[in-house]
C-alpha positions, 0 to 999 in steps of 0.5 A: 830792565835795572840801570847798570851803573847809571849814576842817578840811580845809585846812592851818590858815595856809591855813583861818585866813581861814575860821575867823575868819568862822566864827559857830562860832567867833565863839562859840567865842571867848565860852565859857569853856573852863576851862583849858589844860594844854598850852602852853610858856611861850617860845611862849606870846603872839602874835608881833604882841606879841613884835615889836611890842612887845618889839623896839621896845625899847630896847637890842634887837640883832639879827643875821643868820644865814648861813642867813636866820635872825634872833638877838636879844639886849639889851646896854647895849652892842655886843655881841660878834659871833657865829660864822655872825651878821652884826655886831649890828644896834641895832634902834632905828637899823635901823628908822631908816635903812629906807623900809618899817618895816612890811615889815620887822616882818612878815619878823621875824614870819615868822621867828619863826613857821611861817607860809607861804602855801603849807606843803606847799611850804615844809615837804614833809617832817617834817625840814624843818618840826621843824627850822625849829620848832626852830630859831624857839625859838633866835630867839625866847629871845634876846628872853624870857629878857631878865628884864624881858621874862621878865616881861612875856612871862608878863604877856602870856600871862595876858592873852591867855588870859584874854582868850580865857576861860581861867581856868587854865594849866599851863606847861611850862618848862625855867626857863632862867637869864635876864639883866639889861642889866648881866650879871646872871644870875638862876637857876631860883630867880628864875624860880619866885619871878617866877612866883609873884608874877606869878601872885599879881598877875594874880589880884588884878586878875583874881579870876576867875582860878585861877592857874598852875602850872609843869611842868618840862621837859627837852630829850629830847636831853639825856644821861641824867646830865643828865635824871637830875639834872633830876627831883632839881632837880624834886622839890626844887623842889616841895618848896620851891615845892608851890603852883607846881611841878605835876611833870616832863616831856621835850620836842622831837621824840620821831622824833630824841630818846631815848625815854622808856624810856632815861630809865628810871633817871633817871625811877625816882629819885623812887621811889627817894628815896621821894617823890611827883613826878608825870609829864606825858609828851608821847608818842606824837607820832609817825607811825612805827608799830613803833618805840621812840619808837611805844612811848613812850605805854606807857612813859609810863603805865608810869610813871604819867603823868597825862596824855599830850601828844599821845598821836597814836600812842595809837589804835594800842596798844589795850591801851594806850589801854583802860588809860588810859582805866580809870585816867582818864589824859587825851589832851592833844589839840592839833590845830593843832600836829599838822597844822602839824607833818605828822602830819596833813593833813585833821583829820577823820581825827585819830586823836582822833576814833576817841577821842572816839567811844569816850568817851576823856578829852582836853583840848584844848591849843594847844601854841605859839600864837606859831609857829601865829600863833595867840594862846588856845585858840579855834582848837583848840577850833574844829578840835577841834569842826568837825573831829575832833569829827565829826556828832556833835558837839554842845553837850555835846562842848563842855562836856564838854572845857571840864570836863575841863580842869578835872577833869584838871589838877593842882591840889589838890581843894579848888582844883579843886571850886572852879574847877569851881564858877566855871567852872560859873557862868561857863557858865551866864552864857554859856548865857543869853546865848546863848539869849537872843539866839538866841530873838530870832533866832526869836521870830516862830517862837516866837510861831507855836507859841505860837498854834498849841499854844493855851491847853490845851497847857503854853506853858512846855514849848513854850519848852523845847522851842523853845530845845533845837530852836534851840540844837542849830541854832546849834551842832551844824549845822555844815553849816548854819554853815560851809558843809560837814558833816564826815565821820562819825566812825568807830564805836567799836571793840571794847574789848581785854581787860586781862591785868595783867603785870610786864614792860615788853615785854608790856603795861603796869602794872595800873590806877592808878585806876577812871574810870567813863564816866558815860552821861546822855541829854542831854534829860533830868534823874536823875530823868526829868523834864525841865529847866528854863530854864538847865537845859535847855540845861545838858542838852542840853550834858551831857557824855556 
């Protein structure tokens, strides 16, 4: 029987609408989710805000491509025109002379987004779409890397997460140079010290927020001189920036870029140089099986990444994934961006389901809220949950992701120990507030039983019982709450033994690190008894 309307399913622009309705993730919107570790900063905010705000500004020009496409530049004066663009246009005096101002801010936010009513239509191949992603980031760095909406794109991007309940980010970044009105042209130098300022201000008007911090990035198209030169950038860098620069990366289309292992010489430089640079890979963001690309979630560990971005194609390398897993290298798991991106139609078979019921760390991560128009990470919390997460998802699957993106971030153990210990109070404000409204949804259920146990029988574990029974309901039943259960996950497969060698052909490097993979019943405390309060839904949602 085909799923009517159940989200997952569906192409996301088409499942929005349905999300949004969903009581899943109207709570979803409330938990406090940690952090995220998977976002670019030139696609960071919604485009609402990008077109709304910043093309309303003044000085703002933009042109048309022979191809349909819109570039933005702010000038003092007219600018120069440019090859395949049509004169620049003054946005101030364009709006202007128009009937339909809102018709045309919605074109500009289709162009500066992936949305379409009908996707498959519009995007039937991988080409078609990457090179409309792609080519949406030409557009949209027009407007951000003008420095006075350098700043406020960051501010904004602060503020959208924070608002969604997250109290940390990781950025990744490629620190282009960015511009004032006079021609002023400011270096990766400025661009670190707005970040750190900028961060130092949300947190003192934010004390609940944990901060930020860059991971630089290189397109995977660039040559090997030039990669190479990056990571020494990189490590001096951190060296001058330790609380800012988290480590390195390469981005864009792993199917049309060089591999990670071309990179070999330039990514062995800081080994070379003795110094300590850490690696955050995106790999294995592909469908092509058997190819260098296919390979580059084994490059990527042997390299000693600490986490993998995407990691799509890890479910098919079983040593591989063993090997991660033991050395606790977590999946950096974004399910809006693979679907939009034609990795995978139906999310209920993400290949990250098969790594979630084998107990796999992931993070959830939004990739590029503005191209999804999406804004936060709620939706792929959602899709994650309702979709990859399967039956067996629960309230703990949810606690346990909110946690892991604390547990493998890069910031320092003292910071992290305390952000975990913010974020756990954080969680329990969100679990009585929840309990409390869900035992006033069924306080005359609540009233029967207390009837009916009588005045022999413990009252107090009749309501600990009644809140788990109901806070299962309202979670874990998604049949009951979106309309449609998702398919069961499948089972676990037998884990592949690990033979340690030297050579890249044949398997990866010894492990890095032990991760055990800690097992608790979800109902009961260490010692047997169980919990109480708090404590009980705290259980219940016990990672596992």
């Amino acid at each position: 029987m085909k799923a009517p309307h159940f989200p997952p399913a569906m192409h996301f622009f088409k499942a929005k609408p349905y999300i949004q309705k969903s009581p899943v993730f109207k709570l979803l919107q409330k938990m406090p989710k940690g952090a995220i570790l998977h976002i670019h900063s030139s696609a960071q905010v919604s485009v609402d805000w990008l077109v709304m705000n910043v093309t309303y500004r003044p000085h703002c020009y933009v042109c048309f491509t022979r191809t349909g496409h819109v570039q933005f530049v702010f000038s003092a004066r007219q600018p120069f025109q440019r090859l395949g663009c049509s004169p620049w246009n003054l946005l101030e005096k364009l709006r202007a002379t128009m009937s339909d101002v809102p018709a045309f801010d919605k074109s500009l936010m289709r162009n500066l987004t992936l949305f379409t009513e009908d996707p498959d239509v519009t995007y039937p191949t991988q080409d078609e779409v990457w090179n409309r992603f792609e080519q949406i980031f030409t557009s949209i760095s027009g407007l951000i890397t003008y420095a006075p909406v350098f700043k406020d794109n960051l501010y904004q991007g602060f503020l959208q997460l924070y608002s969604d309940n997250i109290m940390y980010m990781e950025l990744r970044t490629g620190l282009s140079q960015t511009y004032e009105l006079d021609g002023t042209v400011h270096n990766r130098d400025w661009s670190i010290q707005t970040y750190k300022n900028l961060t130092e201000q949300f947190k003192l008007e934010h004390p609940d927020f944990i901060g930020m911090r860059i991971i630089v990035s290189v397109h995977r198209t660039q040559n090997l001189s030039t990669v190479k030169q990056a990571v020494k950038d990189t490590i001096e860098m951190q060296k001058r920036y330790p609380e800012v620069i988290a480590g390195f990366d390469l981005v864009g289309r792993e199917d049309g870029g060089n591999s990670i292992w071309y990179y070999r010489d330039a990514l062995s430089v800081p080994t070379q140089v003795k110094a300590k640079l850490s690696y955050f890979f995106h790999a294995g963001e592909t469908d092509l099986f058997g190819t260098d690309v296919d390979r580059n979630v084994l490059d990527a560990l042997l390299f000693n990444t600490t986490r993998i971005g995407h990691g799509f194609a890890l479910a098919h390398h079983p040593l591989a994934k063993e090997l991660s897993r033991k050395m606790g290298v977590p999946v950096e798991v974004c399910p809006i961006s693979n679907q939009v991106l034609k990795l995978v139609s139906d999310l209920r078979n993400h290949p990250a389901a098969v790594l979630m019921a084998e107990g796999h760390p992931m993070v959830v991560s939004s990739d590029d809220p503005t191209l999804f128009g999406t804004a936060g990470l709620s939706y792929d919390f959602y899709e994650v949950f309702v979709g990859i997460g399967g039956l067996s998802a629960s309230v703990g699957t949810l606690k346990e992701l909110a946690m892991n993106s604390i547990r493998y971030s890069s910031l320092p153990p003292v910071l992290k120990e305390n952000a975990m210990a913010l974020w756990q109070q954080k969680w329990n404000k969100f679990i009585r507030e929840f309990t409390i409204n869900n035992k006033k949804k069924h306080l005359n259920d609540n009233f029967t039983l207390k009837k009916t146990l009588g005045p022999g029988k413990s009252l107090r574990l009749s309501q600990r019982r009644s809140l788990r029974s109901h806070s299962l309901e309202c979670l874990k039943s998604v049949a009951d709450l979106d309309g449609f259960p998702p398919r069961p996950v499948a089972p676990a497969k037998p884990q592949l033994p690990q033979h340690p060698v030297q050579h890249r052909q044949a398997a990866p490097p010894p492990q890095r690190r032990d991760s055990a993979v800690q097992e608790q019943r979800p109902d009961q405390a260490e010692d047997g008894e169980p919990h109480d309060c708090v404590q009980v839904v705290n259980a219940i949602c016990s990672p596992r």
